[in-house]
C-alpha positions in Angstrom: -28.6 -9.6 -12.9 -30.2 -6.3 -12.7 -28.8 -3.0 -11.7 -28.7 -2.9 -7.8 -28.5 0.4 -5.1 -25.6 0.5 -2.4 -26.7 0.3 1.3 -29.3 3.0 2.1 -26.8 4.9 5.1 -24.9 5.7 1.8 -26.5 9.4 2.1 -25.5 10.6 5.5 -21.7 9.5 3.9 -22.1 11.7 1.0 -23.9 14.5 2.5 -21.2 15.9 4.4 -19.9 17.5 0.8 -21.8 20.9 0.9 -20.9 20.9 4.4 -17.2 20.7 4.0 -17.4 23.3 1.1 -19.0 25.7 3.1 -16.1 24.4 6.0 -13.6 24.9 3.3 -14.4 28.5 2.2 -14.8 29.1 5.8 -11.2 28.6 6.7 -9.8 30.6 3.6 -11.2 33.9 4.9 -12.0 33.3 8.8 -12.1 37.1 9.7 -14.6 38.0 6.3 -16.4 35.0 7.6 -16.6 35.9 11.4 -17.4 39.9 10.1 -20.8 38.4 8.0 -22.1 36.0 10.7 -22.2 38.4 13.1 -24.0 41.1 10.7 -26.8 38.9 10.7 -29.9 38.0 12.9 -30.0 35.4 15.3 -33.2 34.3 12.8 -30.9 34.5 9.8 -28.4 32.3 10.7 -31.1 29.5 12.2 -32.4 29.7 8.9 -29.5 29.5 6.7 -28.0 26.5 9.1 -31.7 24.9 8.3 -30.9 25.3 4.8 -27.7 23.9 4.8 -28.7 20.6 6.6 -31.5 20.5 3.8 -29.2 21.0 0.8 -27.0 18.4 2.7 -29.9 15.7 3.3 -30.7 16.4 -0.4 -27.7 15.8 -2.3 -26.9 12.7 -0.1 -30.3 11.5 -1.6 -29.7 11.7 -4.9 -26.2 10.8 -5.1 -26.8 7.4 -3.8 -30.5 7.6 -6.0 -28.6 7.8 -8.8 -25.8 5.3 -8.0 -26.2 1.8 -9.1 -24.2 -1.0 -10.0 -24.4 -4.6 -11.4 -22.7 -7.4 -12.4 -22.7 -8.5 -16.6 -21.1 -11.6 -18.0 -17.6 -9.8 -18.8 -17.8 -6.7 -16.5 -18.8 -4.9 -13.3 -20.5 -1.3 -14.0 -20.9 1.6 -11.8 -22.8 4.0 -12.7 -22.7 7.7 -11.4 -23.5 11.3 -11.5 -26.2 13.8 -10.6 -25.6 16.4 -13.8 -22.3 14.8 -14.8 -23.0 11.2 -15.4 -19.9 8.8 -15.0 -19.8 4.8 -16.1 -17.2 2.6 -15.2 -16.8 -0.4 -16.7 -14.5 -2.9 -14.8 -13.5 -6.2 -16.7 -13.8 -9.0 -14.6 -10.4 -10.5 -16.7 -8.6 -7.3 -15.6 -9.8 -7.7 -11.8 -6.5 -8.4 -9.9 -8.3 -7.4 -6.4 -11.2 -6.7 -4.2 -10.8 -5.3 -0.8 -12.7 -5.1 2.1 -12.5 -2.0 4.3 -14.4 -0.9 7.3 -14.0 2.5 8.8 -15.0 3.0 12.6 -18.2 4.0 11.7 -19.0 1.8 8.8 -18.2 -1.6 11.7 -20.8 0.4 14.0 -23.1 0.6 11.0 -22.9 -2.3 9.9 -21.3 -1.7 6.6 -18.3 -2.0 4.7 -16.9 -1.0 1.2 -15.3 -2.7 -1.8 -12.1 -1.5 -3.7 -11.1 -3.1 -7.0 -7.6 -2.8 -8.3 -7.8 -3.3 -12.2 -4.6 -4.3 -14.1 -3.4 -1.1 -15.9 -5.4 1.6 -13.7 -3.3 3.7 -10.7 -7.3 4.3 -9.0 -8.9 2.3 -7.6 -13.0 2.2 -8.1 -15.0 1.5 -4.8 -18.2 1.1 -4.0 -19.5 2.6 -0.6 -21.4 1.3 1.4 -22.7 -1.9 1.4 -24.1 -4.2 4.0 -21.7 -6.4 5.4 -22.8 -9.7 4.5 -23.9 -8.1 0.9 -20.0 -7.0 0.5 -18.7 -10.2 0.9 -21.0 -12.3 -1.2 -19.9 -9.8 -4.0 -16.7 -10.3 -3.4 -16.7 -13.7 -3.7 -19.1 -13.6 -6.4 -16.1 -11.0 -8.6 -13.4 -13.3 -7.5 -15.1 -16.4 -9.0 -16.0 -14.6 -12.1 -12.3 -13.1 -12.4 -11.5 -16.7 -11.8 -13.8 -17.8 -14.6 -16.3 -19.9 -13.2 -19.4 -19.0 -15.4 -22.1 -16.6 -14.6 -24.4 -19.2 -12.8 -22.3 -20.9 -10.7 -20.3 -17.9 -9.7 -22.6 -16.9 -6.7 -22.8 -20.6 -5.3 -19.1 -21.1 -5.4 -18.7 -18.5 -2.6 -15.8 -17.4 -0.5 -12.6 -19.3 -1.2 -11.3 -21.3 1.6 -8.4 -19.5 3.7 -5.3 -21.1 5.4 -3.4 -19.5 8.0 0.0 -18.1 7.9 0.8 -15.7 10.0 -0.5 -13.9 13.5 1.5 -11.3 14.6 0.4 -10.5 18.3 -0.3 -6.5 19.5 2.1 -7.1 22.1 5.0 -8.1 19.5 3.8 -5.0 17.1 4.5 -2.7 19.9 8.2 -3.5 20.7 8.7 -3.8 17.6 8.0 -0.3 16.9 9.3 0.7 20.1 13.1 -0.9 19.0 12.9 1.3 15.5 15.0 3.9 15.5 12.6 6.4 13.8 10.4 6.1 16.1 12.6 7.5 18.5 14.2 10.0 16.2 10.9 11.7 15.4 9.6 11.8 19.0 13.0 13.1 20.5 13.2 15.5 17.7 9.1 17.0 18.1 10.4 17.3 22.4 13.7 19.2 21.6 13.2 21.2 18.4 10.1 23.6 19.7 12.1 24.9 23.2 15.1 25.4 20.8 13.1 27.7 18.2 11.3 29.0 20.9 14.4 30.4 23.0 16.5 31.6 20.1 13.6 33.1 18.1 10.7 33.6 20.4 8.6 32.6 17.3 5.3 31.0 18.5 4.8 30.3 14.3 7.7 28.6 13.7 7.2 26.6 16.9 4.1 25.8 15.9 4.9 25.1 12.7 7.8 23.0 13.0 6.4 21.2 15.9 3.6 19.6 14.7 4.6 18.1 11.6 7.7 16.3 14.0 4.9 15.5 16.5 2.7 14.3 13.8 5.0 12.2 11.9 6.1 10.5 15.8 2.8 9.4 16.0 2.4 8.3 12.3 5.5 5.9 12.8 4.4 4.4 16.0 0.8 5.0 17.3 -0.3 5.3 13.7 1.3 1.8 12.9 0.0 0.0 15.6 -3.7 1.6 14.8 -3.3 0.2 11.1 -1.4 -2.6 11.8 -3.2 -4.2 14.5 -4.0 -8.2 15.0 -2.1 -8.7 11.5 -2.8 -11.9 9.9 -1.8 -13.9 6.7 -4.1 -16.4 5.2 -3.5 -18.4 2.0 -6.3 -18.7 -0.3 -7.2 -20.1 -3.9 -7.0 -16.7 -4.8 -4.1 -15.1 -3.4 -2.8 -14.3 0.0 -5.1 -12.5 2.4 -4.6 -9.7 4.3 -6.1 -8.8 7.4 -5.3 -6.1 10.0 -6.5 -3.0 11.5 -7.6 -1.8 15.2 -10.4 1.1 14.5 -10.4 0.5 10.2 -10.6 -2.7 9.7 -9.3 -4.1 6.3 -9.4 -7.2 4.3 -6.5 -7.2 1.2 -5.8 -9.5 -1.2 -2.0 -9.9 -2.5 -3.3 -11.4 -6.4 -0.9 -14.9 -7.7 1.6 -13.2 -10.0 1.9 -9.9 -9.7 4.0 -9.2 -7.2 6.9 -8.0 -8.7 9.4 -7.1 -5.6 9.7 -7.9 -2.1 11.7 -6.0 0.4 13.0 -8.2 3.8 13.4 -5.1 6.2 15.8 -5.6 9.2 16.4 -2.8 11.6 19.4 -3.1 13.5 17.7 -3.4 16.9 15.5 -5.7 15.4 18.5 -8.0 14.3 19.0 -9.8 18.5 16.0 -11.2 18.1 15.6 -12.0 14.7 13.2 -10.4 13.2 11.7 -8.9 10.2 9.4 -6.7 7.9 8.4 -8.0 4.3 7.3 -5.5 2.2 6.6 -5.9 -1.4 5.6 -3.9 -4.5 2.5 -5.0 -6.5 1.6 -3.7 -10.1 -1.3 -1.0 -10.2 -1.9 -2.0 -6.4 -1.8 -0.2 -3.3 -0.5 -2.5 -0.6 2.6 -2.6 0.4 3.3 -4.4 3.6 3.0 -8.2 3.9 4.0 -9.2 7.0 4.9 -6.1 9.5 7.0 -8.1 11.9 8.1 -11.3 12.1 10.9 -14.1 12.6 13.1 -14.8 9.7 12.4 -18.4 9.4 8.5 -17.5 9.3 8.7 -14.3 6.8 10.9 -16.4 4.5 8.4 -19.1 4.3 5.6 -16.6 3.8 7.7 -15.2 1.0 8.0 -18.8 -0.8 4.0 -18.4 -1.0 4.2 -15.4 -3.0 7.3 -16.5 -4.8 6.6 -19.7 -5.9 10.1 -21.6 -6.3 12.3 -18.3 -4.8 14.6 -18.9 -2.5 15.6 -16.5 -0.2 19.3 -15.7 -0.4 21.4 -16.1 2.8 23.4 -13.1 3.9 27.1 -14.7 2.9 25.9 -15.2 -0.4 25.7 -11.8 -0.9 29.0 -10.8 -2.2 30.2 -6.9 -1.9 31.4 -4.5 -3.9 35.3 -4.3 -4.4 37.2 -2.6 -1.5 37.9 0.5 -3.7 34.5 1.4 -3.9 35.2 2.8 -1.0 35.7 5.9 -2.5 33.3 6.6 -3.7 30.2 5.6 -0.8 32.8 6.0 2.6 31.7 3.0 5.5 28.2 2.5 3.7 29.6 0.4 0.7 30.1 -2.1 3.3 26.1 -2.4 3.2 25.9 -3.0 -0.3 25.1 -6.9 -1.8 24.3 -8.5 -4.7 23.3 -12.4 -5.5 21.9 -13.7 -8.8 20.3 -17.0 -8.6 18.2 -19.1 -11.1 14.5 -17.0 -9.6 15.6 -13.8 -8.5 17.9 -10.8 -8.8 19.1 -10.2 -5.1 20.4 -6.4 -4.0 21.1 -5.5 -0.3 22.0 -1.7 1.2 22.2 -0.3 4.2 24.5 -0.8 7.5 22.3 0.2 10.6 19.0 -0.9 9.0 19.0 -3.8 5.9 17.1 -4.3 3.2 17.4 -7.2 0.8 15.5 -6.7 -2.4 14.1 -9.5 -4.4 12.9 -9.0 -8.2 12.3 -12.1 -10.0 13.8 -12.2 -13.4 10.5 -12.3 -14.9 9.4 -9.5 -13.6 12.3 -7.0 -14.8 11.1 -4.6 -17.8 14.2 -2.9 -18.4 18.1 -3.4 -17.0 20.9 -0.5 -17.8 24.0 0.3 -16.2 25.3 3.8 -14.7 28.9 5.1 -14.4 29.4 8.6 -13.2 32.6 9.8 -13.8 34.4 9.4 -10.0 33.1 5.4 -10.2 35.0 5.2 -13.7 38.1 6.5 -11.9 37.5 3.8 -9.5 36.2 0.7 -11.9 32.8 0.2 -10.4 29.5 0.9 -11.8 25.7 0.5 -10.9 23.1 -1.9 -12.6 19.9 -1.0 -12.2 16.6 -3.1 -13.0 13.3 -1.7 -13.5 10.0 -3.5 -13.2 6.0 -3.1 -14.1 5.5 -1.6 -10.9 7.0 2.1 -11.4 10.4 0.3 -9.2 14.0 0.7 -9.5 16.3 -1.4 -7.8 20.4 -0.8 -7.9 23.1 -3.4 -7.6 25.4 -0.3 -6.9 29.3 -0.5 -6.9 30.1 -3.6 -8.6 33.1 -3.7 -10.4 32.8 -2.5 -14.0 34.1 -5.7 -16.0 31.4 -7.6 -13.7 28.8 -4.8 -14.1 29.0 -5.3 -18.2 28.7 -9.0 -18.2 25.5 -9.3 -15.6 23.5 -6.4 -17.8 23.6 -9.0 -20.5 23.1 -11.9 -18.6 20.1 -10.5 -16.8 18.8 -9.3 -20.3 19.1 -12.9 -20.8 17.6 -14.5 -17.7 14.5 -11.6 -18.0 13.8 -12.9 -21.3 13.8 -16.1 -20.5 11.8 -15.6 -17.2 8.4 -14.2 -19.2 8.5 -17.0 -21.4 8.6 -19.7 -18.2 6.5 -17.5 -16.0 3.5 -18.8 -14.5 0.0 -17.0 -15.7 -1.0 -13.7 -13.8 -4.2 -15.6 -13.3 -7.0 -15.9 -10.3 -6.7 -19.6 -8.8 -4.4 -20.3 -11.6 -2.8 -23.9 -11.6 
């Protein structure tokens, strides 16, 4: 197939570059800039704004002239670059996923853009904007080639059926987020902190500057969540499990078969009454991180068995703790600390008020070593720590030293074993 052109309202996207560099160097020097535009004529500065909008409307142009893309038997190619010209060569064997997302504007326009995660890359490529219908038939189309149906039947095989999961309703996101504790901390600490500074230093900067970052990150933890994490829903697919969500950007992710390589079960303690939970999950060279936001037990556990084929979940009294005289050495909190090996997975629990369980399948562990600093000698515990292809450490802390010896070799063992056994990180493998 020839080389193809993204959607034409590409431009006014890319236009807005000179704008914000003129924005930018605006803002460094505000008083040099407010001195110059008012040295000059009223005809001046109609002129120069003329001028702008024209450089704008022109770069657009031939940014997206001179942007193409097409699909070849092995790879996808983008090719970019006014002066500078930039290829990218994606292989279709290396595609692990392509996602969907639609900003406010691009669903008003009628657009959307694709993001590839490639095995081995931190970036990911994108290509923005396409029309909507046009973004999903390449979609499909890269999935069934990464899949490796052949050239001419990848565009008739189409989108891969998609079973549903999971639904979590708006009205269950929101008390959910209203019964974390951050939440609260955040938003008490942006309402007190500012009158404090404020009478003891009569500092309208440090208010200011102190204030907004706590009132920002309030409403990143629970206005921002809800916004992202809107009408969330899990779907099952040939291909991997799909993601869903969003109120004003909406977003289609794909968790790829395989390369998951941990998953966190979240349980805040004023979650724990009514039994729920948050899955997150870490996901070599990709960027998503949450699979299911909130949900009950029973129903997150059974979403993890889809991404864990034959993991079970441990239950909390298999998780057995530290020795008592780890105490210590972590006061109250060792209490929080488990650990449970089983035949799939390499279990490890922390925390008191809020719990996370962490699951690494042996097959997924790169590295295992074991710490000892010198106050845990005095006390016979130690900490094993595993690492795995996603950048991820994750600590059975405290265990006792004799114990801590014998599971670094037996996870060596079980790790080794694991990759040979391990499914392929394939697209629609069997």
């Amino acid at each position: 197939m020839g080389e193809r052109r993204l959607h034409p309202v590409t431009p006014l996207r890319r236009a807005w570059a000179p704008i914000a560099v003129g924005a930018g160097w605006a803002v460094h020097d505000p008083d040099g800039t407010y001195r110059r535009v008012t040295d000059l004529a009223v005809e001046t500065l109609l002129l120069g704004g003329a001028g702008v909008v024209v450089a704008a409307a022109l770069y657009g142009f031939l940014s997206w002239w001179f942007t193409h893309f097409a699909v070849t038997g092995t790879e996808l190619r983008i090719r970019t670059g006014l002066v500078f010209r930039r290829t990218a060569h994606i292989r279709l064997d290396r595609l692990q996923a392509v996602d969907v997302n639609q900003p406010l504007l691009a669903r008003i326009a009628g657009v959307a853009k694709l993001k590839m995660d490639v095995i081995g890359t931190d970036s990911k490529d994108e290509l923005a904007y396409l029309s909507e219908r046009d973004a999903a038939a390449l979609r499909a189309e890269l999935l069934a080639r990464a899949a490796g149906f052949a050239p001419e039947t990848a565009q008739e095989v189409g989108e891969a059926p998609v079973a549903n999961l999971v639904h979590v309703p708006p009205k269950q996101l929101a008390v959910s987020l209203l019964l974390t504790g951050t939440t609260w901390v955040l938003a008490v600490a942006a309402l007190a902190v500012p009158p404090v500074l404020w009478l003891t230093t009569e500092s309208l900067g440090l208010v200011v500057g102190v204030g907004l970052p706590l009132l920002g990150g309030a409403g990143a933890s629970s206005v921002g969540k809800f916004v992202k994490e809107y009408d969330w829903r899990v779907g099952e697919s040939p291909d991997g499990l799909r993601l869903d969500h969003g109120l004003l950007d909406k977003e289609h992710e794909t968790v790829p078969p395989g390369r998951v390589q941990t998953v966190r079960i979240v349980e805040p303690l004023l979650w724990r009454r009514r039994g729920w939970v948050r899955v997150e999950l870490d996901v070599a060279g990709s960027s998503n991180g949450v699979l299911v936001p909130v949900a009950p037990r029973e129903l997150a556990v059974a979403v993890i068995a889809r991404v864990l084929p034959g993991v079970r979940v441990p239950e909390p009294e298999e998780l057995s703790r530290p020795p008592a005289r780890s105490k210590w050495c972590v006061p109250v909190w060792w209490r929080g600390h488990g650990l449970a090996v089983t035949d799939a997975v390499f279990a490890t629990r922390h925390g008191l008020l809020s719990r996370t369980l962490t699951l690494v399948p042996h097959a997924k562990v790169q590295s295992v070593r074991l710490t000892q600093g010198p106050w845990e000698r005095r006390n016979g515990v130690a900490d094993v720590h595993v690492e795995t292809g996603a950048n991820t450490s994750v600590a059975a802390r405290l265990r006792d030293t004799a114990e801590a010896r014998q599971l670094l070799q037996s996870q060596a063992d079980r790790s080794r074993t694991g990759r040979r056994t391990a499914r392929p990180d394939r697209w629609m493998a069997e």
